[in-house]
TIKOLKOL-512406 format. One record per residue (C-alpha): z, y negated, x. Coordinates in steps of 0.05 Angstrom, whole numbers, plus 5000, padded with zeros to 4 digits. Layout:
<rs>
+------+------+------+
!    w !    v !    u !
+------+------+------+
!    Z !    Y !    X !
...
+------+------+------+
</rs>
This chain:
<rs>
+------+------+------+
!    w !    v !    u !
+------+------+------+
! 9149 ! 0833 ! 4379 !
! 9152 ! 0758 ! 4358 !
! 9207 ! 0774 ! 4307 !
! 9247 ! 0803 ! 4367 !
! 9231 ! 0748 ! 4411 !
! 9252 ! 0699 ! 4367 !
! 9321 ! 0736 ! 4346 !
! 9332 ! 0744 ! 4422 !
! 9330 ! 0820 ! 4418 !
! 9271 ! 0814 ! 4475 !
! 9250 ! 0766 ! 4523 !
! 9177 ! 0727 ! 4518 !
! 9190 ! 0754 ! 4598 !
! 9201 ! 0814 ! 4574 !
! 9149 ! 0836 ! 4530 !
! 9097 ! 0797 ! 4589 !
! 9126 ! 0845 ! 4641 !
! 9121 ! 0914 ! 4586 !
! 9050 ! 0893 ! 4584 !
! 9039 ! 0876 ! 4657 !
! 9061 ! 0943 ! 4682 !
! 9019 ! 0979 ! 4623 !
! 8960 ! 0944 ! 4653 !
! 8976 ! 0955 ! 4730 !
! 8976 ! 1036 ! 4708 !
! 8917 ! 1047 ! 4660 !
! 8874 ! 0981 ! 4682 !
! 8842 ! 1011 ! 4745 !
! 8816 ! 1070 ! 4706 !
! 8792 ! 1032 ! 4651 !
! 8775 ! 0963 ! 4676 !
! 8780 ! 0924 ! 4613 !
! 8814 ! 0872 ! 4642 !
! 8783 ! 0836 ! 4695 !
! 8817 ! 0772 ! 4712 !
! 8884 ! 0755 ! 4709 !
! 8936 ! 0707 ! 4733 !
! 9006 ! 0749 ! 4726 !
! 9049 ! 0690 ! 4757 !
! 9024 ! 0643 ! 4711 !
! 9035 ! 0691 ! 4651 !
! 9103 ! 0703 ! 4684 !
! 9123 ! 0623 ! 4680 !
! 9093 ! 0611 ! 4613 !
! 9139 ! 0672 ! 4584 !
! 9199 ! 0640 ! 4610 !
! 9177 ! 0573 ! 4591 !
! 9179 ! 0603 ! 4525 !
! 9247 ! 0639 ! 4531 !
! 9274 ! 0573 ! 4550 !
! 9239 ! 0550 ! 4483 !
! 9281 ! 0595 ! 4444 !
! 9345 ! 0580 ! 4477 !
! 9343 ! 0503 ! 4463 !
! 9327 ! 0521 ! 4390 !
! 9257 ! 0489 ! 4393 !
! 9207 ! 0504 ! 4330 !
! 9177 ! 0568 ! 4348 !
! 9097 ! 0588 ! 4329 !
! 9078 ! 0657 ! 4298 !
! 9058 ! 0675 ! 4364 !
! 9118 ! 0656 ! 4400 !
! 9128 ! 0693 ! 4469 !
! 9077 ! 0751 ! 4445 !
! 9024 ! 0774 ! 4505 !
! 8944 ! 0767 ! 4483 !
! 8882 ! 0774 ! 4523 !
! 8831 ! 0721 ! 4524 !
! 8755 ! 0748 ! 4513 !
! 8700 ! 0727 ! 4582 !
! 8656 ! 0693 ! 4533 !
! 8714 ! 0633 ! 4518 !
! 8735 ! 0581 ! 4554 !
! 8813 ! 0579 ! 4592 !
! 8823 ! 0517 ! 4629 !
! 8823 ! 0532 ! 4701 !
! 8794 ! 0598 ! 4699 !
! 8720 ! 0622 ! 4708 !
! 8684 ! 0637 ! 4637 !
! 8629 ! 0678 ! 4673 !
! 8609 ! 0718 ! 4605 !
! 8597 ! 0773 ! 4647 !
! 8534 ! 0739 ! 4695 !
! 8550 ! 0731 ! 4762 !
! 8498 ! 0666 ! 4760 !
! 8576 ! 0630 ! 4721 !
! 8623 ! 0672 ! 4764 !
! 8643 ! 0595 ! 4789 !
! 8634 ! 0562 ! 4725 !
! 8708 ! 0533 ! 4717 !
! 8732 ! 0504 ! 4652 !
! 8765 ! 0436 ! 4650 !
! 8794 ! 0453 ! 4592 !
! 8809 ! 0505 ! 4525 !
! 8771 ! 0537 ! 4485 !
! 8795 ! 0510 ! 4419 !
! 8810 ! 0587 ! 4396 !
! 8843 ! 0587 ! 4463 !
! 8882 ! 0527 ! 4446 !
! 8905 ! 0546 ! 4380 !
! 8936 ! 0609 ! 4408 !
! 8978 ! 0573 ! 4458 !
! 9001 ! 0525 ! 4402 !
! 9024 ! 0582 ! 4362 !
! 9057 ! 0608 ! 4427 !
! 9015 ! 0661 ! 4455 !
! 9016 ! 0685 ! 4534 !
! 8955 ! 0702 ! 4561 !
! 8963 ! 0763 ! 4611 !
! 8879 ! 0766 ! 4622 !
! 8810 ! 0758 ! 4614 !
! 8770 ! 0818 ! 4586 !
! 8704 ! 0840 ! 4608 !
! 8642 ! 0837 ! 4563 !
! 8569 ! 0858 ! 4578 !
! 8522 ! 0798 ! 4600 !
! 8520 ! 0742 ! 4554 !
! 8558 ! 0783 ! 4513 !
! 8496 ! 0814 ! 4484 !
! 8501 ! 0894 ! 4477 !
! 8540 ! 0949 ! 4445 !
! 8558 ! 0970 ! 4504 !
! 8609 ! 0929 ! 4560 !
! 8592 ! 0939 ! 4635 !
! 8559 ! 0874 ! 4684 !
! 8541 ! 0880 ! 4751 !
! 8602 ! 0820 ! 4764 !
! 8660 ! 0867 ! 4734 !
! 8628 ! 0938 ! 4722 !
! 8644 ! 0983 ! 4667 !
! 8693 ! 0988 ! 4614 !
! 8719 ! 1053 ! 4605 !
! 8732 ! 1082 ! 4521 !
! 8806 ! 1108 ! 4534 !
! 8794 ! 1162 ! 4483 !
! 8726 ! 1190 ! 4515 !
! 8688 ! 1167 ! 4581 !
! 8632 ! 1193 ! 4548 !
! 8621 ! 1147 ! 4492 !
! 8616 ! 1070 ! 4497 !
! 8678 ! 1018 ! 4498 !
! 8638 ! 0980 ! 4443 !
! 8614 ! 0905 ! 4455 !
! 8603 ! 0859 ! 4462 !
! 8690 ! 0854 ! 4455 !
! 8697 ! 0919 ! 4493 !
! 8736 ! 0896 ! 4539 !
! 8788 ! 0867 ! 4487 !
! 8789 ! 0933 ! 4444 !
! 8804 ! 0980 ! 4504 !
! 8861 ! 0927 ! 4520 !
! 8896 ! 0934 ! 4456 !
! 8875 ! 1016 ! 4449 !
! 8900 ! 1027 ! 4514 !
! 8971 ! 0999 ! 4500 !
! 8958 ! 0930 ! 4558 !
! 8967 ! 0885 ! 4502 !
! 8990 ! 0882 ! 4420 !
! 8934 ! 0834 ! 4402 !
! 8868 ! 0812 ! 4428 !
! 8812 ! 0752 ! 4423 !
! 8743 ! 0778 ! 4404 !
! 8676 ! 0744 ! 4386 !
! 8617 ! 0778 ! 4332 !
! 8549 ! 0754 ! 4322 !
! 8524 ! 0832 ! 4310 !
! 8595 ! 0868 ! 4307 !
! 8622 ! 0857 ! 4373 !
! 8692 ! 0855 ! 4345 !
! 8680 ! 0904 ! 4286 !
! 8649 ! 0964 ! 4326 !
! 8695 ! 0957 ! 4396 !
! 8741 ! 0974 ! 4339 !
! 8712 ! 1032 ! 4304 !
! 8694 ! 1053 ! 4377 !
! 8769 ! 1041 ! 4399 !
! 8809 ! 1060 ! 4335 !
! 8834 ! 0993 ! 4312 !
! 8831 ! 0940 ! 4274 !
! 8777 ! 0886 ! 4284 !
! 8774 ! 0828 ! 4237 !
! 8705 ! 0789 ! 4242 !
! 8729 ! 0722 ! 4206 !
! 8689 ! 0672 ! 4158 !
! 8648 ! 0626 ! 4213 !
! 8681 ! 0559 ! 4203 !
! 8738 ! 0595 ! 4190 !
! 8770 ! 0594 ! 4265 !
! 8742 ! 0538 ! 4300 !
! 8699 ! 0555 ! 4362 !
! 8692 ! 0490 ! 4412 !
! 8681 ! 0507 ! 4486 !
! 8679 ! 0454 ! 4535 !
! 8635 ! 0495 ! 4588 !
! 8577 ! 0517 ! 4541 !
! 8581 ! 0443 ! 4496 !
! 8524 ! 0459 ! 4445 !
! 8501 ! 0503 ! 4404 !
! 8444 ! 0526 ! 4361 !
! 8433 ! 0535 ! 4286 !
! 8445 ! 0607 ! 4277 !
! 8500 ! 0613 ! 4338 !
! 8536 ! 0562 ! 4291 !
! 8531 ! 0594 ! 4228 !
! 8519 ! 0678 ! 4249 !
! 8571 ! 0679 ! 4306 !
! 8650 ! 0682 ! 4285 !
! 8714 ! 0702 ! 4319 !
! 8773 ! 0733 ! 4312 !
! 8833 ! 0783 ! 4331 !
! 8842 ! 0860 ! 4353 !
! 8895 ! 0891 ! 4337 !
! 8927 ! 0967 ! 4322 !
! 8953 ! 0948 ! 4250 !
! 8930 ! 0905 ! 4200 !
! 8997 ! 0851 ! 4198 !
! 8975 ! 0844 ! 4270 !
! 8915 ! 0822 ! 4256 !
! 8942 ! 0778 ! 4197 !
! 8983 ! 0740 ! 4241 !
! 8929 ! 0728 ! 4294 !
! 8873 ! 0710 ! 4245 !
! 8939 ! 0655 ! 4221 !
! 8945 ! 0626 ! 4289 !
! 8870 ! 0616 ! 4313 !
! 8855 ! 0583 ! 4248 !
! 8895 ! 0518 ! 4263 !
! 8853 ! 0466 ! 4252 !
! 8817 ! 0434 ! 4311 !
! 8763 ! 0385 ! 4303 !
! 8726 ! 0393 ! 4364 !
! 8687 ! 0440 ! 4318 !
! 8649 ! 0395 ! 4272 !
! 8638 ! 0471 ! 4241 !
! 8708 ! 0482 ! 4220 !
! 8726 ! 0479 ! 4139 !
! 8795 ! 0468 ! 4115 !
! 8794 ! 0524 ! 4074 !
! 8854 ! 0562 ! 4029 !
! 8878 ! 0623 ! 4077 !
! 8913 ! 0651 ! 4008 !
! 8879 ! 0659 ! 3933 !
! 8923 ! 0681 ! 3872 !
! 8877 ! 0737 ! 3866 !
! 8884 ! 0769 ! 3938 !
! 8930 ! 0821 ! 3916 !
! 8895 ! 0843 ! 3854 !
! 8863 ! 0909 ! 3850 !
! 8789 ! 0894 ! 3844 !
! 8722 ! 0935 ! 3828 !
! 8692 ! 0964 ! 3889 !
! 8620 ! 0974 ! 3915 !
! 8627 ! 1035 ! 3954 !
! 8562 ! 1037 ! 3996 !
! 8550 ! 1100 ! 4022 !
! 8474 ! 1104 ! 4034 !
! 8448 ! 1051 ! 4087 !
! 8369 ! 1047 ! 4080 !
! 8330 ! 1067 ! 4141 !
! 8394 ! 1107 ! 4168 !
! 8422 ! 1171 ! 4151 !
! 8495 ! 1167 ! 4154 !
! 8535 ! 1225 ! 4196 !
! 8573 ! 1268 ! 4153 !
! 8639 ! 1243 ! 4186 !
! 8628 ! 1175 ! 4159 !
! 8605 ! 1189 ! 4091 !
! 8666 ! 1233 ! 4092 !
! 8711 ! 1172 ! 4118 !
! 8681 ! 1129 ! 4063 !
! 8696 ! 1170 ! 4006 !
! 8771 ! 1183 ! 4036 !
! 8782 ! 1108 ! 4039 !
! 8756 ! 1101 ! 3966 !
! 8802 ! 1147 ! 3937 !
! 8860 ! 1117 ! 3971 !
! 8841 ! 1052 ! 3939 !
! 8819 ! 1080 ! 3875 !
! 8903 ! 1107 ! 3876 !
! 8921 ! 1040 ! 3890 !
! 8892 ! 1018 ! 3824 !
! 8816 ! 0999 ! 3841 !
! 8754 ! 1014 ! 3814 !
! 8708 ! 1047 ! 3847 !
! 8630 ! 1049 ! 3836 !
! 8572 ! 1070 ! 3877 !
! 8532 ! 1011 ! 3883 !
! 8486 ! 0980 ! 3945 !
! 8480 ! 0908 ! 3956 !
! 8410 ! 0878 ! 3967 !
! 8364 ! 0875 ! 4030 !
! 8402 ! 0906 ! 4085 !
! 8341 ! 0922 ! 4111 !
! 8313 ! 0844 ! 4105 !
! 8377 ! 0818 ! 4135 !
! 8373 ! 0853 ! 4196 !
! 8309 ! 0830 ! 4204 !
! 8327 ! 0755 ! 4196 !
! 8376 ! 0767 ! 4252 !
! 8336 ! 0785 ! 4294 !
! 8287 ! 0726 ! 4275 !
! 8346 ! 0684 ! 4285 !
! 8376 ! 0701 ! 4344 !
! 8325 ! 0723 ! 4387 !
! 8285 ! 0662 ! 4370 !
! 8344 ! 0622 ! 4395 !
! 8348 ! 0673 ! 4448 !
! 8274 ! 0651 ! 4482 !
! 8310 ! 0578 ! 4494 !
! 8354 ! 0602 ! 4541 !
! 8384 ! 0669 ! 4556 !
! 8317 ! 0705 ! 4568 !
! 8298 ! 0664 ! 4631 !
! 8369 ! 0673 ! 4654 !
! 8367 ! 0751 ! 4638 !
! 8310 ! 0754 ! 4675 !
! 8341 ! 0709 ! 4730 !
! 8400 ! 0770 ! 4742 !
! 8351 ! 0822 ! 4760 !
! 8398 ! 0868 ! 4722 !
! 8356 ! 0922 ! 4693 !
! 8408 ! 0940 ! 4640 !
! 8412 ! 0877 ! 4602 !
! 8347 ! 0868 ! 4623 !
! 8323 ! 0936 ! 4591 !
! 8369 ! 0921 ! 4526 !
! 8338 ! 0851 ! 4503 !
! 8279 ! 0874 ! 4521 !
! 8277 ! 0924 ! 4472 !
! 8311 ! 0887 ! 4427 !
! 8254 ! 0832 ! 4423 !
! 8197 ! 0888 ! 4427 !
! 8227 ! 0911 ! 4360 !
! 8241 ! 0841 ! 4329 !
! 8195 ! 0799 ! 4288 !
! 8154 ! 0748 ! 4326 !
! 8157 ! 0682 ! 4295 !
! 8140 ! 0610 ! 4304 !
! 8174 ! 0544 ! 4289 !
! 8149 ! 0562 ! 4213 !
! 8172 ! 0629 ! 4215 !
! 8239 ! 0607 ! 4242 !
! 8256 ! 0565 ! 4193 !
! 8235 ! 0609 ! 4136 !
! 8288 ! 0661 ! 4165 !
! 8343 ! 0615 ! 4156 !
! 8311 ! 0603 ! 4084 !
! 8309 ! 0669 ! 4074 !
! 8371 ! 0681 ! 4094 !
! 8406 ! 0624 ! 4044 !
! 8366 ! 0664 ! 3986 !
! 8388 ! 0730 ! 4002 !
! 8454 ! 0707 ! 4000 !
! 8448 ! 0671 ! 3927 !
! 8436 ! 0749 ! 3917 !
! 8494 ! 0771 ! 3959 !
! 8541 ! 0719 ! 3921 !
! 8510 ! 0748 ! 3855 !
! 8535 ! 0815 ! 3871 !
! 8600 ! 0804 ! 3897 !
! 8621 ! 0763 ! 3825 !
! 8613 ! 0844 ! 3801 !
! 8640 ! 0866 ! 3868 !
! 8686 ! 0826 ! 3902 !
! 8697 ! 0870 ! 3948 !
! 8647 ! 0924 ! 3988 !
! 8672 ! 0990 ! 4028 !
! 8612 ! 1005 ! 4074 !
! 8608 ! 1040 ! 4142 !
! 8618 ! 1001 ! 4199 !
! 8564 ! 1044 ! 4232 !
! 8524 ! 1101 ! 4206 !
! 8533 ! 1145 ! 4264 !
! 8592 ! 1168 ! 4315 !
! 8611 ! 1130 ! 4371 !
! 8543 ! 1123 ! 4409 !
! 8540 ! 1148 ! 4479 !
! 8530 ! 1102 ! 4533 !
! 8464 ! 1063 ! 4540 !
! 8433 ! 1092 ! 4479 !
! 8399 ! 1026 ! 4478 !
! 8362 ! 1031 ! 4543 !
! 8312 ! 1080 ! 4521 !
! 8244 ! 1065 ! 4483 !
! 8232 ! 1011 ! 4435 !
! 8234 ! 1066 ! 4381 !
! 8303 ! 1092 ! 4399 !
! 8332 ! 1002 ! 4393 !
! 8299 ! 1009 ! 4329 !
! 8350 ! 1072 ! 4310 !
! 8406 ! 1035 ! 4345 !
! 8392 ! 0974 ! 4303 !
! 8381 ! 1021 ! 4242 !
! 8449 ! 1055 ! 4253 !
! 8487 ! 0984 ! 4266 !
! 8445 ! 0955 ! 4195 !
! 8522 ! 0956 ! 4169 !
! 8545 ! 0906 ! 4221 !
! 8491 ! 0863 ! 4237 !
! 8477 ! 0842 ! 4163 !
! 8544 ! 0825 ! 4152 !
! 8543 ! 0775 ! 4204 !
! 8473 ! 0752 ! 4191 !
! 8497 ! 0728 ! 4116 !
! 8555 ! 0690 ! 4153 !
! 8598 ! 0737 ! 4113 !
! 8670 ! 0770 ! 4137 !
! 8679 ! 0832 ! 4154 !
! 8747 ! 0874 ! 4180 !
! 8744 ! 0949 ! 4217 !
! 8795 ! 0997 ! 4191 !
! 8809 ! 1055 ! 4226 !
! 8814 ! 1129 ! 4190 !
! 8833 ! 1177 ! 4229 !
! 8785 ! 1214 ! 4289 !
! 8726 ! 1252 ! 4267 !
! 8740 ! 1317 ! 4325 !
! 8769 ! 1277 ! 4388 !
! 8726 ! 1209 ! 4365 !
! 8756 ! 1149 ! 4335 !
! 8720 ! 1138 ! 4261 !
! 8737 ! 1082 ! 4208 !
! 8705 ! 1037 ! 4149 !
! 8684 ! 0972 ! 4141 !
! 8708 ! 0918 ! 4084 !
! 8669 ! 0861 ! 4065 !
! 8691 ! 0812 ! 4016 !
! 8661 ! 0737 ! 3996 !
! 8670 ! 0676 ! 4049 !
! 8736 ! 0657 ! 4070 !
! 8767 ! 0711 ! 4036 !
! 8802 ! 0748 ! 4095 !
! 8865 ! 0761 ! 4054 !
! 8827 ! 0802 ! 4005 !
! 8798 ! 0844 ! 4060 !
! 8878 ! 0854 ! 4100 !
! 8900 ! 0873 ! 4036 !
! 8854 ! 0924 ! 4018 !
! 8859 ! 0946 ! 4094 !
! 8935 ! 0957 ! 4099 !
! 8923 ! 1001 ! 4036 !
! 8873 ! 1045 ! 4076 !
! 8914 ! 1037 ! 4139 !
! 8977 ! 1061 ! 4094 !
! 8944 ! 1121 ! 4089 !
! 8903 ! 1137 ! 4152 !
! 8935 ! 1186 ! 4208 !
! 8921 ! 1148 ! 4263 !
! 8940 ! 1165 ! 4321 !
! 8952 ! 1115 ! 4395 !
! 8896 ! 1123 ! 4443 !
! 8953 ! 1116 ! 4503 !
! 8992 ! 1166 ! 4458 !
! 8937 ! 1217 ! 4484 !
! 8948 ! 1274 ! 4538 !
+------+------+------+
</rs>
């Protein structure tokens, strides 16, 4: 679409108006996108035809339509996160994610919805509702990105913002049937005017980056929100490309999860994508990295320490007995620590990853699930205690990955029945490329099909 828009073959207007009408037909059934400004999107498109016209330098993103998660700020518009308490919090200015896409030339055509605080599996808030999964109402949109993956699965838009502290881009993707790419934190720089700052582990655990159906979408998009922006003190300079990228490398295929059993569909999907690298020219080994288990659980330490300063009196503030229900069990299930105890997580968490850096010198790159089970079905966290501890169990794959501050990217298979299904790639920090690469290869070989492609 950019490559068009630049040779003139297509409009910026255009492609704004292909995605405006998408949304106007499928958009009320799904509600993934909740806000959105079409007039505005309208005169930045031509803004941007005029660009091309007068010859002007032209960004990767030139003219291309994106939506823009809740959770991020877009100057003049409401970053509510999915609480009605912000519905009329108005930022005075971009999200420097935000800003990096309009310097590379993005439109945005909407906001998407998210789940309060953008804290579940699972997007629905009583501001916006619920997101519908366009291949099955039965099974969630994913979160906390849901919105953003239903807007690219349902054909609305090519490419799509997300934010993961737990997999909230990497499962709306297995959920959704795309590709979710859960960057290096530090890697895209995350400043937002409205929130200001931020604690220890939301610096270091949380991370952004782009949905998309293919993996050279998702290449391009992880190139234009990396610009640099120092409004992040968080953001490192660091090499997007390594002369070793494209080298076939020895694989830790991980294919038992401890305290989960996987479904037979995934294990199946694992194997499948290790054969199609192992033809590519990798080497393949059975191998499991250390303390899934123990990573999970300084997570939760983490996060739902940082949690008690602030979004647990405003959970309980909604009167929402959803989100209320989920971080309830959540906590009930997490490790109750002091001061002491919270700092020895984040010790704890530095040594497990000496051991994680340890392994990946043998493996430098890891094919693991990106959950152990099928799509869940809706609210399969609002049960008891011991059924958050199954969920948590079951998402071990995603939420350790983020907890080591590693990256992670969701490749899509191929369905499992009627149900989207995919793998998860993990390689060292800051080495994204690695990970694309050894996606397209899967993706090269995956039948796929389009979620709006569906009767």
């Amino acid at each position: 679409m950019a490559g068009h828009i630049r040779m003139g073959s297509i409009t910026s207007r255009d492609a704004v108006e292909s995605c405006l009408e998408r949304t106007n037909a499928v958009n009320p059934r799904l509600n993934a996108i909740v806000f959105s400004d079409p007039d505005r999107a309208r005169l930045n498109a031509d803004q941007a035809d005029a660009d091309v016209r007068s010859g002007k330098p032209l960004g990767l993103l030139h003219g291309v339509p994106v939506t823009i998660k809740l959770n991020v700020d877009v100057e003049g518009e409401a970053t509510d996160n999915g609480v009605p308490a912000f519905k009329d919090r108005i930022a005075p200015g971009d999200s420097t994610v935000v800003s990096n896409l309009r310097k590379a030339g993005a439109i945005n055509i909407g906001r998407t919805n998210t789940p309060p605080f953008s804290f579940r599996w699972f997007t629905e808030n009583p501001l916006h509702g619920r997101t519908w999964n366009p291949w099955d109402e039965g099974i969630t949109s994913g979160g906390s990105s849901g919105g953003a993956g239903v807007s690219v699965a349902a054909g609305m838009c090519p490419l799509a913002h997300g934010t993961d502290i737990a997999g909230s881009i990497r499962y709306p993707a297995y959920v959704n049937g795309l590709v979710g790419l859960r960057a290096t934190p530090g890697r895209i720089p995350a400043f937002h005017p409205t929130t200001g700052l931020r604690f220890l582990g939301l610096q270091t655990i949380s991370s952004q980056g782009p949905i998309a159906r293919k993996v050279r979408d998702v290449t391009i998009g992880l190139s234009a929100m990396s610009a640099a922006d120092r409004r992040d003190p968080m953001w490192v300079p660091a090499h997007m490309d390594f002369p070793d990228d494209q080298l076939a490398v020895t694989v830790a295929l991980v294919d038992e999860i401890p305290n989960a059993a996987l479904a037979p569909d995934v294990k199946a999907a694992l194997h499948q994508a290790a054969r199609y690298l192992e033809q590519a020219g990798y080497k393949i080994e059975y191998a499991t990295p250390p303390g899934i288990v123990a990573a999970v659980e300084i997570w939760q330490s983490i996060v739902m320490t940082e949690g008690k300063l602030g979004m647990a009196d405003a959970v309980l503030a909604m009167k929402d007995e959803r989100i209320l229900r989920s971080v309830t069990n959540m906590a009930a299930g997490a490790p109750v620590v002091d001061l002491a105890g919270y700092a020895t997580a984040i010790a704890r968490r530095d040594e497990l990853r000496r051991q994680w850096n340890e392994f990946m010198l043998r493996y430098p790159l890891i094919l693991l699930p990106s959950s152990c089970s099928l799509p869940m079905a809706w609210d399969a966290d609002l049960g008891s205690t011991a059924d958050m501890l199954d969920v948590l169990a079951n998402q071990s794959p995603l939420i350790s990955i983020a907890a080591l501050c590693l990256p992670g990217l969701s490749v899509p298979t191929g369905l499992a029945g009627k149900l989207p299904i995919g793998v998860q790639l993990v390689a060292d920090s800051f080495r994204e490329q690695r990970l694309l690469v050894a996606g397209s290869i899967i993706e090269r070989h995956a039948n796929m099909p389009n979620a709006y492609d569906l009767s």
